[in-house]
PATIPA-499604 format. One record per residue (C-alpha): x, z, y. Coordinates in pm, whole numbers, plus 50000, padded with zeros to 5 digits. Each point is the difference from the previous one (the first is absolute). Layout:
REM residues N
[node [X Z Y]],
...
***
This chain:
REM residues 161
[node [51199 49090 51641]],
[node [49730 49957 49784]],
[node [49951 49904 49613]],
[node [49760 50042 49729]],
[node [50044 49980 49604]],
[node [49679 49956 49773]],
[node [49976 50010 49622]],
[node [49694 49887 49756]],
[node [49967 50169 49656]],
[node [49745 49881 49782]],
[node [49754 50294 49834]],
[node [49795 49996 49686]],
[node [49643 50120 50149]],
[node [49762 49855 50255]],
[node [50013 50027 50383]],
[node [49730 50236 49974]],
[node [50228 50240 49788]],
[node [50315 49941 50124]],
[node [49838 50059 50400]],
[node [49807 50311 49883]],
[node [50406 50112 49884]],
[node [50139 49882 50331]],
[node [49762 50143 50282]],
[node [49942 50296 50165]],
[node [50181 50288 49805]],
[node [50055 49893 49649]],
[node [50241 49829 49996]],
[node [50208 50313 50175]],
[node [49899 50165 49702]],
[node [50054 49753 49711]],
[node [50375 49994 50150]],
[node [49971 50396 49980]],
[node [49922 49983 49684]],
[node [50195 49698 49842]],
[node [50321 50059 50212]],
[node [49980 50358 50068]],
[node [50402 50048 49917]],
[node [50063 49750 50255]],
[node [49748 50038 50323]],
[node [49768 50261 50103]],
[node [49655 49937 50198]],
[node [49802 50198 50173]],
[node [49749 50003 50266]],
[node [50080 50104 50336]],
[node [49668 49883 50173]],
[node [49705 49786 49961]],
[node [49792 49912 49652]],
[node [50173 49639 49938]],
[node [49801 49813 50251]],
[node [50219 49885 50297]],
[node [50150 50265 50221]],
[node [50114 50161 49668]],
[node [50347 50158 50026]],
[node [50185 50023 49675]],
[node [50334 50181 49902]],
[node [50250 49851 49730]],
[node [50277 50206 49891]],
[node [50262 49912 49783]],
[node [50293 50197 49855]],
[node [50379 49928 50060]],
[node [50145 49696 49802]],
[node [49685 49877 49968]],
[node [50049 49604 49950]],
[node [49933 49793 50257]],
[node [50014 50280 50313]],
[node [50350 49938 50092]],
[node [50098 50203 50279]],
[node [49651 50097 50070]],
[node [49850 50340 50125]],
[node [49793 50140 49707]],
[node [49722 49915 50107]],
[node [49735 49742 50240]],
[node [49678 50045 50156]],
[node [49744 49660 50010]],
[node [49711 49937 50196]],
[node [49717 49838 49797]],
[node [49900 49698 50282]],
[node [49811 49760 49784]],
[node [49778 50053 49712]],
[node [49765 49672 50030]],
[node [49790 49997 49637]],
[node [49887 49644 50041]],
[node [50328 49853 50005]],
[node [50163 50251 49780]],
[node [50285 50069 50250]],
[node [50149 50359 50084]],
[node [50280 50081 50263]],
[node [50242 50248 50062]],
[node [50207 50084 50306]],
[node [50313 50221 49973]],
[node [49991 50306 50240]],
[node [50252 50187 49914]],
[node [50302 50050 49752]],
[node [50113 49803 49793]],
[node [50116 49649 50146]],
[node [49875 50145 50336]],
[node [50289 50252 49998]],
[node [50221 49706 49904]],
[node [49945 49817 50329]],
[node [49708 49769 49936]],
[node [49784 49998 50283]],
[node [49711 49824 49782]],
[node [49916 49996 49656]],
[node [49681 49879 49843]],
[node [49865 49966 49629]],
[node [49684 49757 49904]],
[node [49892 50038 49664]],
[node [49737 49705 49923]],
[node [49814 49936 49686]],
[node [49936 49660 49921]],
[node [49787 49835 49698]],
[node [50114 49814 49765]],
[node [49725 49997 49765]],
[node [49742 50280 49919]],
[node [50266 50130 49736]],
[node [50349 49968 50219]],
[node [50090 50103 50335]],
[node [50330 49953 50227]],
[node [50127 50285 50206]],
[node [50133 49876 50323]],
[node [50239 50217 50140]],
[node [50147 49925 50328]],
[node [50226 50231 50194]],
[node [50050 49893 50409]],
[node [50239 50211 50227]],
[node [50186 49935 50333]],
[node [50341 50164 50071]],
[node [50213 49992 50300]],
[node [50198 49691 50065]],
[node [50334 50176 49980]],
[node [49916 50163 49655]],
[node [49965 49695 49767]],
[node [50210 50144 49714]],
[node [49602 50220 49948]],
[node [49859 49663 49881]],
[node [50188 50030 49672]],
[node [49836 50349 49942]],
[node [49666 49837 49922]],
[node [49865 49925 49681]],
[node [49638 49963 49844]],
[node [50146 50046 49671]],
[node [49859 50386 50009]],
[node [49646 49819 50085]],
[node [50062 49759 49666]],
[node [50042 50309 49765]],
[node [49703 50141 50134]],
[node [49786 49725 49904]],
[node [50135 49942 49706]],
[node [49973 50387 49878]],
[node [49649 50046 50166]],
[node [49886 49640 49854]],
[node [50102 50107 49638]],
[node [49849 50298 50037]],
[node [49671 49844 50099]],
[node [50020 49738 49718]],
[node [50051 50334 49765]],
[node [49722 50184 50156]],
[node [49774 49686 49988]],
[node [50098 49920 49623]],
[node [49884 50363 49874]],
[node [49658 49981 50159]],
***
């Protein structure tokens, strides 16, 4: 079985700004920084570029984890800078442990004008047939707050230059 879910949040800075957030590394470590409480990200390979392996760890009770392992391992597999479009694949932990057998993240940055920007966040997965009840375990609402939290903190950031 296969779904996808996909949410747009709209961003007070340009595509240029919010893309420079989004790519490669930083944005691993604006979450650090903005959600460190919450999520943990580190580096397990690569410099952001694709191949990159990155590690998120998150404590117990964190919301939003359900019954998941404490952590997940993705595979950076897209990082195209003309089209402002990064993607993720899950490799282990996380909703892999859970019985997923696919589960993919594209985070796109789209213009709206030279001062606004959506965040298009769209999560794909494919579980097995006789596990539908996994479906409901999906949400891009985690993908939302992150846009919203790292687009205010651009807008702040932009303001005091």
């Amino acid at each position: 079985m296969r779904g996808q879910q996909s949410v747009e949040t709209l961003i007070g800075v340009s595509p240029s700004i919010a893309w420079d957030a989004y790519r490669g590394l930083e944005l691993g470590r604006l979450v650090d920084e903005l959600f460190g409480e919450f999520l943990k990200v580190e580096v397990v390979e690569g410099d952001g570029g694709v191949g990159t392996i990155v590690k998120l760890t998150f404590p117990p009770g964190t919301p939003g984890t359900g019954n998941m392992t404490g952590y997940m391992k993705e595979l950076f597999t897209v990082m195209d800078d003309d089209k402002r479009v990064k993607e993720t694949e899950l490799i282990e932990g996380g909703f892999k442990d859970m019985g997923f057998d696919v589960y993919h993240v594209r985070m796109e940055v789209i213009e709206k004008d030279d001062k606004s920007s959506v965040i298009r966040s769209t999560v794909e997965y494919e579980i097995d047939d006789s596990k539908p009840e996994l479906a409901s375990l999906v949400s891009t609402k985690q993908f939302e707050l992150i846009a919203e939290t790292v687009g205010k903190y651009l807008t702040q950031k932009k303001s005091t230059k």
